[in-house]
N, C-alpha and C positions, 0 to 999 in steps of 0.2 A: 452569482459567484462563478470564479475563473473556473475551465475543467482543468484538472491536473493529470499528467504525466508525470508517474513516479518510476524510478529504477531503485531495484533490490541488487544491488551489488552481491549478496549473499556472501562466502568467505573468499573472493576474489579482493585484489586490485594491492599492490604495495604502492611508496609513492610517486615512483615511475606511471603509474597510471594517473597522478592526476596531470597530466599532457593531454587527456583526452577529455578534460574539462575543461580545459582553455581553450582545444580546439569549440567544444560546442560552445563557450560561452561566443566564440567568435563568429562560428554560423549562425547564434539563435540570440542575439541580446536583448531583443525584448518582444519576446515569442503571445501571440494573442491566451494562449493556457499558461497554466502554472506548472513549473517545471521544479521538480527534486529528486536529488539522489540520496539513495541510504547507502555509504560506503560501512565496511567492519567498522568497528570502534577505534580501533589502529591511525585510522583516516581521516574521521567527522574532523579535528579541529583545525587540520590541514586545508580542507576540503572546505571548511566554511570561513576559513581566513580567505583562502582564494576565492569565494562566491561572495564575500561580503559586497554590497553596495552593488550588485547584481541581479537578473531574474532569478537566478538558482538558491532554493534553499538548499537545505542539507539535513537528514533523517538520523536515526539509527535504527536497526533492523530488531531489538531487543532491549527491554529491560528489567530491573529486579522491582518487583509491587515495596517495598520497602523506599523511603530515604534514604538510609545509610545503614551500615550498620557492621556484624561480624559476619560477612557475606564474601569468603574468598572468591575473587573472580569474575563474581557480577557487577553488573553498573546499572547506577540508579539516574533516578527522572535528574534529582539537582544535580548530577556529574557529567549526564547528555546535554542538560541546559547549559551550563556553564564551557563544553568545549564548542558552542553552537548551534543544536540540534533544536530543530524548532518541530519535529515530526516524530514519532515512532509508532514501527509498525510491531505489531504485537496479536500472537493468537497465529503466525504463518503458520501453513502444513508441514512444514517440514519442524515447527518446533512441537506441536502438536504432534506428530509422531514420534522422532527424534528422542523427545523430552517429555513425553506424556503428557505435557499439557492441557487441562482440562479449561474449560467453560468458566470454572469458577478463578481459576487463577489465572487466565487470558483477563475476565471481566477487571482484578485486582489488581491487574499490569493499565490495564485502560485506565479505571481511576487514578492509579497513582500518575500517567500521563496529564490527565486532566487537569490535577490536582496543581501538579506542577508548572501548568500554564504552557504545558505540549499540547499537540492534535495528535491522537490517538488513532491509527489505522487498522483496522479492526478488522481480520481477514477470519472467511470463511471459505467453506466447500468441502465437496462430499467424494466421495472414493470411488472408482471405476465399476466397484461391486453396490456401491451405493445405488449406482446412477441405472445401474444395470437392474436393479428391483424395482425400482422406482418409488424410492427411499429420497431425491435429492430435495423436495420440497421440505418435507417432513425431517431434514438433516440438518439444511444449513435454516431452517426458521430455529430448531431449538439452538443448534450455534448462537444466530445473532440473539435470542431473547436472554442466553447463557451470559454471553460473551462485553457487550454494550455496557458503558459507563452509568452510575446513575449523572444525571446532569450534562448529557449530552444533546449537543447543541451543533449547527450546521458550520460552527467554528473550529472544536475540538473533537469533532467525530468525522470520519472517512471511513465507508465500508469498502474492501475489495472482495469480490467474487473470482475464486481459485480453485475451479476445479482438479484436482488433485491431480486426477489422470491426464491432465490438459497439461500440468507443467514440466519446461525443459522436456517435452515427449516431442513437440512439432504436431500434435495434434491437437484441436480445436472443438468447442460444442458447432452445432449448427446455428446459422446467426437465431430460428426461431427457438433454440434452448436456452441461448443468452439473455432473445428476450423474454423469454418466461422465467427465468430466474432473478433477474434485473427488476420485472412488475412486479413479482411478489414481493422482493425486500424490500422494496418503495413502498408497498402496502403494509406489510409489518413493520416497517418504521413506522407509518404513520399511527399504528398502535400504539406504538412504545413512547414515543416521543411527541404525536400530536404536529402541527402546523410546520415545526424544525424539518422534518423530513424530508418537504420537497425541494430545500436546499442545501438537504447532507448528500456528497458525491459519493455515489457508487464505482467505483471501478472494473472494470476486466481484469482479470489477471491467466496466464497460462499459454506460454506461448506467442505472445503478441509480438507481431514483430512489423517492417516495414512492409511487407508482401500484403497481410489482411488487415494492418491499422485501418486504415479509411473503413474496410466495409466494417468491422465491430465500432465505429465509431459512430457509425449512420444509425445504429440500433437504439430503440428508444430506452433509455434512463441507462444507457451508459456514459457516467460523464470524465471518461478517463481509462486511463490503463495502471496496472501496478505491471511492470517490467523486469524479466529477469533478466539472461544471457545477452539479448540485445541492447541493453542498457549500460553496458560494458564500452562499448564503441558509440564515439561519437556522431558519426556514420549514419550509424543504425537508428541508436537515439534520439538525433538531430530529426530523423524524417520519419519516426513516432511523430516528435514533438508537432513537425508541422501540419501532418496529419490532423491532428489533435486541433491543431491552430482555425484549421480548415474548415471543423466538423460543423 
C-alpha cells in the first residue's frame, strides 16, 4: 500500500486558497505516495471538483457518528460522501480537548466512517504532562484500543500519532520516541485487528514540515505524515509530498 501524505487544513483556507491546489497539482501529478487534503467543510466539494480525475483525494477533518438527522450544524458520513470526501479524520487533539471528545464517541465517528464506505483517520497522542510521567505508552494504547472501528481493515483505517505537545509548537519527539511509539501501535494493532495491521498506515503527525520530512520518514513504521500549517502551501507540501515519494 501507497504511504500517504495527508494535510489538516484545520479552520484555514476560503476559496482563494484553492490556487494552491493547482499549483501542487502541477508540481506533483503523479507523486509515488498518496496525497490528501482535509480542507473545512466550506471547501471539500470545491476542492474535490478540482482533484477529480487527479492523484489528490480530498478529506474532511470531522464528523457527526449519526446519518442525519436533528443535528444543527453538524455533518454526516452521507453529506461528506456525497460533496466528495473519501477520508475523515476523527478523534484530532484539538477536538478531543476543544470538544471533550471521548474514546467512545471518536470510536462511533470511526464506525459511522466505515459504515459509510470512508477510511477513518483515527488520531492519537498524549500531552506534554503525559509524556513527561511516562504515561505515553499506557495513553495512546487505551486511545487507540478506545478509539478503532469494529471491522477495520488496512482499507478504512489510518492511525496518526499526534503528539500534543509536538503540534503547530515547531517542536518534535526524538526520531528514537517516534519510533517507539510507531512499534508499539504496530504491535497493538496487531492485537486488535490480527494480520490487517501490517498494512494499516501509521502516520506522524506534529510539526512536520520540509526541514525534518526525510529524517521522520526513514523511521521505521512510519508510513506517512498527517500535516498541519505546512500543508497550507504548496511549497511546503509539495516537498513533504516528495519526501514521502523518496522514503
Amino acid at each position: 500500500m501507497k504511504k500517504l501524505a495527508a494535510g489538516n487544513w484545520k479552520m484555514n483556507g476560503t476559496m482563494a486558497a484553492l490556487a494552491e491546489v493547482s499549483a501542487l497539482l502541477e508540481a506533483h501529478p503523479d507523486p509515488a505516495c498518496e496525497m490528501l487534503l482535509c480542507p473545512p467543510a466550506t471547501l471539500i466539494a470545491a476542492m474535490a471538483a478540482q482533484a477529480r480525475g487527479t492523484a489528490l483525494k480530498v478529506g474532511a477533518q470531522d464528523c457527526h457518528p449519526r446519518p442525519k438527522g436533528a443535528h444543527t450544524g453538524d455533518i454526516s458520513v452521507p453529506l461528506l460522501r456525497d460533496a466528495g470526501a473519501t477520508h475523515v479524520i476523527v478523534g484530532h487533539s484539538e477536538r478531543r480537548t476543544d470538544h471533550g471528545e471521548t474514546d467512545a464517541l471518536v470510536r462511533a465517528k470511526a464506525e459511522a466512517v466505515v459504515d459509510g464506505g470512508l477510511t477513518a483517520i483515527v488520531c492519537i497522542g498524549e500531552t506534554e504532562a503525559e509524556r513527561d510521567s511516562g504515561k505515553t505508552l499506557a495513553v495512546i494504547g487505551t486511545q487507540l484500543d478506545g478509539s478503532i472501528p469494529g471491522g477495520a481493515t488496512a482499507t478504512n483505517l489510518v492511525v496518526a500519532y499526534e503528539p500534543v505537545w509536538a503540534i503547530g509548537t515547531g517542536r518534535t519527539p526524538m526520531p528514537s520516541e517516534i519510533a517507539e511509539v510507531h512499534g508499539f501501535l504496530r504491535g497493538r494493532l496487531r492485537g486488535l485487528i490480527g494480520g490487517e495491521a501490517e498494512k494499516v498506515r501509521i502516520l506522524y503527525g506534529g510539526s512536520v514540515k520540509p526541514s525534518n520530512a526525510a529524517d521522520i520518514f526513514a523511521i521505521p513504521h512510519v508510513d506517512g505524515a498527517l500535516v498541519g500549517g505546512a500543508s497550507l502551501k504548496a511549497a511546503d507540501f509539495g516537498a513533504i509530498v516528495a519526501a514521502l515519494s523518496a522514503a
